[in-house]
SENU-934287 format. One line per 4 residues: number of its first residue (from 1); their letters; for each residue x, z, y of N, C-alpha, C. Coordinates in pm, 1 decimal, always signed. Each point is the difference from the previous one (the first is absolute). Example, Ala and Ser with C-alpha at 12.3 -4.5 7.8 and 13.67 -1.06 7.14 Angstrom:
BEGIN
1	AS	+1319.0:+780.0:-569.0:-89.0:+0.0:+119.0:+90.0:+0.0:+120.0; -35.0:-72.0:+105.0:+82.0:+6.0:+119.0:-77.0:+73.0:+109.0
This chain:
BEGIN
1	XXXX	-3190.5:-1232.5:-5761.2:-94.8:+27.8:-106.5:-121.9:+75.0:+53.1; +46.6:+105.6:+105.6:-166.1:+37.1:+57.0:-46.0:-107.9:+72.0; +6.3:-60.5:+39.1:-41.5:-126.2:+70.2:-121.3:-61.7:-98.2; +51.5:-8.5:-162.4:-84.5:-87.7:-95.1:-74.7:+110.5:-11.0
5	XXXX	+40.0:+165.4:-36.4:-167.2:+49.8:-22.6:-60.7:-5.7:+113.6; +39.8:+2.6:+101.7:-114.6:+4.0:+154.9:-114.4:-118.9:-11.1; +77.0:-109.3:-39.8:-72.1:-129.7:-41.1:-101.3:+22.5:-87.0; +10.4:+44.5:-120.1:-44.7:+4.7:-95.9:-93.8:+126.9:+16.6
9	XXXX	+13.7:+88.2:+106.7:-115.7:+119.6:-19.9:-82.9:-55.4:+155.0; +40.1:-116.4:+77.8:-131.3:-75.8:+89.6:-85.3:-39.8:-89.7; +80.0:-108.7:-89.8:-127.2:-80.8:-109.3:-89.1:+106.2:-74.5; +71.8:+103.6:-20.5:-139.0:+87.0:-68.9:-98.5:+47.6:+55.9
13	XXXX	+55.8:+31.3:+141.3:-109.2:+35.2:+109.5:-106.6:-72.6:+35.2; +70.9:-85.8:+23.5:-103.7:-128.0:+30.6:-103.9:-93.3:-126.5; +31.8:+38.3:-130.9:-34.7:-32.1:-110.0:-106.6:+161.3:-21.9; +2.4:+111.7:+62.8:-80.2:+127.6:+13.6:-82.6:-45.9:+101.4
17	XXXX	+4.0:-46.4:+100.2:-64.2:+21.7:+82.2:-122.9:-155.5:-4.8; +94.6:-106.1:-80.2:-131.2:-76.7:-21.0:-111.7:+46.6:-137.9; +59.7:+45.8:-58.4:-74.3:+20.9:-135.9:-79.9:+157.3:+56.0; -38.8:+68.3:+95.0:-50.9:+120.7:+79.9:-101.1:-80.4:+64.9
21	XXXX	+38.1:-95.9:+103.5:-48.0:-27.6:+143.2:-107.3:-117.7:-27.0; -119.9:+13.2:-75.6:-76.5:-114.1:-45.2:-131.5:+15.8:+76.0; +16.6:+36.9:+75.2:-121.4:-27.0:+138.9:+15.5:-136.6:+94.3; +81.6:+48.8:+36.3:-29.1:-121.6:+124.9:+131.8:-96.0:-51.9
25	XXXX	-38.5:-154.0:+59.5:+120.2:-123.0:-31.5:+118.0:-7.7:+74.0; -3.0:+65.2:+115.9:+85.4:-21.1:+81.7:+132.4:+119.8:-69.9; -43.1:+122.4:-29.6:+98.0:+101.1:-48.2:+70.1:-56.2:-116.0; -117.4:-114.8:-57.8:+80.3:-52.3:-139.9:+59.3:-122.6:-12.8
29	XXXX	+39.1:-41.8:+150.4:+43.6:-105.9:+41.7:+140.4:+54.5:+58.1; -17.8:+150.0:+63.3:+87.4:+11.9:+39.1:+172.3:+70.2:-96.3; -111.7:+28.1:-106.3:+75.8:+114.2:-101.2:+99.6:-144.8:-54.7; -59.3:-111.7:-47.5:+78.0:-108.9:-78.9:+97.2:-35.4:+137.3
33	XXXX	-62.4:-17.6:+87.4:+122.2:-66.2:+121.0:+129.1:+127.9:+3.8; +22.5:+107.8:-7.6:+40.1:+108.2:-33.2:+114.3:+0.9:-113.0; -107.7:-60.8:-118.4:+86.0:-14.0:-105.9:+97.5:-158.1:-8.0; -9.4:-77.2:+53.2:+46.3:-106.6:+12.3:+152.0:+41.2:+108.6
37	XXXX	-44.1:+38.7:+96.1:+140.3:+40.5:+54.9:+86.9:+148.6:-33.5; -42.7:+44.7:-108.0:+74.0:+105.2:-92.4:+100.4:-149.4:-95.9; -80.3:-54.0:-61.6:+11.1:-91.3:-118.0:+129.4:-104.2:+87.7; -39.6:-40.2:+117.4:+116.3:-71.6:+108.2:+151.2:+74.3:-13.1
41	XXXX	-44.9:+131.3:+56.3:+144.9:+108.8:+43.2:+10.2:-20.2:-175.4; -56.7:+62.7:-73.2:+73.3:-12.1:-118.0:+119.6:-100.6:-41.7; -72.6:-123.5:-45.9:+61.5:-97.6:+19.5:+79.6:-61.0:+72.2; +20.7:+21.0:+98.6:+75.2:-24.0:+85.1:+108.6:+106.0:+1.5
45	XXXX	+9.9:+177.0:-51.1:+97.9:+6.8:-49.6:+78.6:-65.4:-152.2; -66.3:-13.1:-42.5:+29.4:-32.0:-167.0:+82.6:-122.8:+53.9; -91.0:-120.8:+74.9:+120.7:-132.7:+14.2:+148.9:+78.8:+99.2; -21.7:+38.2:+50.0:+121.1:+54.6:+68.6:+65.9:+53.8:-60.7
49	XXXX	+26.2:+74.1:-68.3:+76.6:+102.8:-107.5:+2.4:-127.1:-128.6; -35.7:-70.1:-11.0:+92.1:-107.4:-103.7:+13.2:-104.8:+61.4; +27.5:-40.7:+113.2:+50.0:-73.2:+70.0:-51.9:-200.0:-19.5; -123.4:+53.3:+21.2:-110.4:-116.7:-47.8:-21.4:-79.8:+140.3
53	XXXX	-67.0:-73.3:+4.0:-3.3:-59.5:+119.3:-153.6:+49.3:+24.6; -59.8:-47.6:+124.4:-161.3:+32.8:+22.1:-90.6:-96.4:+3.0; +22.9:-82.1:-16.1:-125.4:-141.3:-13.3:-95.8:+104.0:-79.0; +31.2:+81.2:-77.6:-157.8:+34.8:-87.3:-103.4:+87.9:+95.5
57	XXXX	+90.4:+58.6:+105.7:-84.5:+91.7:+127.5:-80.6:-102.1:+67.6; +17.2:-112.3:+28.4:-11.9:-99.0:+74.0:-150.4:-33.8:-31.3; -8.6:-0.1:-190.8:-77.3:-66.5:-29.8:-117.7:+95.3:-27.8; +59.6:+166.5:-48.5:-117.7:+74.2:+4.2:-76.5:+30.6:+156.9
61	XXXX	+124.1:-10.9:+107.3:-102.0:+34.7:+104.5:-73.7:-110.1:+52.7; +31.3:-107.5:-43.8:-137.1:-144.2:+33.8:-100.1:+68.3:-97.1; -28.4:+57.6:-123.2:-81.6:-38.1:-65.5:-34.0:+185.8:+8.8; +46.0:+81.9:+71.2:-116.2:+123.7:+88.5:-14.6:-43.6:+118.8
65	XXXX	+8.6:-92.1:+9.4:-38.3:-28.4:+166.2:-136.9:-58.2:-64.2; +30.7:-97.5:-51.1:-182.1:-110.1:-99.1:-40.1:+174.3:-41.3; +30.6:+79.0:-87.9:-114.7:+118.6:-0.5:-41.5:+59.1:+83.8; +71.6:+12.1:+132.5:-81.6:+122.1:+111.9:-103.7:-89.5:+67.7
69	XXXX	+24.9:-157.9:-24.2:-81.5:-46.4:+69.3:-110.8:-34.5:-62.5; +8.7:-10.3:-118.7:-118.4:-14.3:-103.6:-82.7:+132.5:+35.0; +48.4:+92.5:+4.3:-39.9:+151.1:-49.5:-125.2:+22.1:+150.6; +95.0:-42.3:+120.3:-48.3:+7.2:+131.9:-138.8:-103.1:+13.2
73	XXXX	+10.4:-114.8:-62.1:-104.8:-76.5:+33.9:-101.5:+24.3:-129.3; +18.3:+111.8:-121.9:-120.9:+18.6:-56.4:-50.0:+119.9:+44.8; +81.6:+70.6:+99.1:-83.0:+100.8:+63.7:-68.7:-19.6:+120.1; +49.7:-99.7:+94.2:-138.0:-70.8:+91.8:-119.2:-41.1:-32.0
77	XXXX	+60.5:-72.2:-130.3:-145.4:-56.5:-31.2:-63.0:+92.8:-80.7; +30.4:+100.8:-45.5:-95.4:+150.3:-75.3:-40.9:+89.1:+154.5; +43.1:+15.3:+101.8:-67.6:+33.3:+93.2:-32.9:-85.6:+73.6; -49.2:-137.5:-4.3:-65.5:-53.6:+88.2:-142.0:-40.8:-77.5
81	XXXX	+28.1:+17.2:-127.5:-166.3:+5.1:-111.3:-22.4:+125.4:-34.5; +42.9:+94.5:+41.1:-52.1:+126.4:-97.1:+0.6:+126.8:+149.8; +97.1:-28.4:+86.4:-21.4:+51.5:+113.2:+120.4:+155.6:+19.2; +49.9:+33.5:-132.9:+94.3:+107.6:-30.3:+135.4:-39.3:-105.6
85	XXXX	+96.3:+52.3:-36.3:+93.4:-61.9:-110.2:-48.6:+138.4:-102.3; -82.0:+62.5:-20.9:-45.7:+103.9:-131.4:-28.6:-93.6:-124.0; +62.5:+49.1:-110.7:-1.8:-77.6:-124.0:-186.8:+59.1:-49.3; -41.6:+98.0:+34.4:-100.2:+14.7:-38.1:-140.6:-51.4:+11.6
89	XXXX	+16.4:-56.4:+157.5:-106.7:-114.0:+72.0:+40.7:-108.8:-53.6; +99.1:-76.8:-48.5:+19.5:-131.9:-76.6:-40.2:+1.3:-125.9; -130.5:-100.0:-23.1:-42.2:-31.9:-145.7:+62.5:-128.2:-20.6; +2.1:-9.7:-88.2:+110.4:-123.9:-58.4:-136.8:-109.2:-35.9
93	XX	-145.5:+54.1:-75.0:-74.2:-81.2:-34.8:-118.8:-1.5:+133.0; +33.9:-21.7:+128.7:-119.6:-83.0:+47.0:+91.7:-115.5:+43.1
């Protein structure tokens, strides 16, 4: 049972530290990658302790793997046009 609050007090951290850290993309790239493998260990106790099988791990970590890489290739291309990842140098309207 400490195991599930340990779980459960990463996701808040990491749910603090993105909703804080709104400067740069990379910290807020890193805070969700963070929370995704809190959200993993979680789950991954929960199927274990009811004796579930894991195909569903299988399928969330294909589909944070498609987010870190999404996340990674909109931050190249925000520093290869804007020259920094600061949310404050990005205008949305030019």
């Amino acid at each position: 049972m400490l195991i599930f609050y340990f779980s459960v007090f990463t996701i808040l951290m990491g749910l603090l530290v993105f909703c804080s850290k709104r400067d740069h993309l990379l910290l807020t790239l890193l805070s969700l990658e963070f929370i995704v493998l809190s959200l993993y260990f979680l789950s991954s106790i929960y199927l274990s302790l009811m004796t579930f099988e894991f195909f569903f791990l299988m399928i969330f970590l294909t589909f944070s793997v498609c987010e870190g890489a999404l996340g990674l290739s909109i931050l190249v291309s925000m520093i290869r046009t804007h020259g920094n990842d600061y949310f404050q140098s990005f205008n949305v309207l030019w």
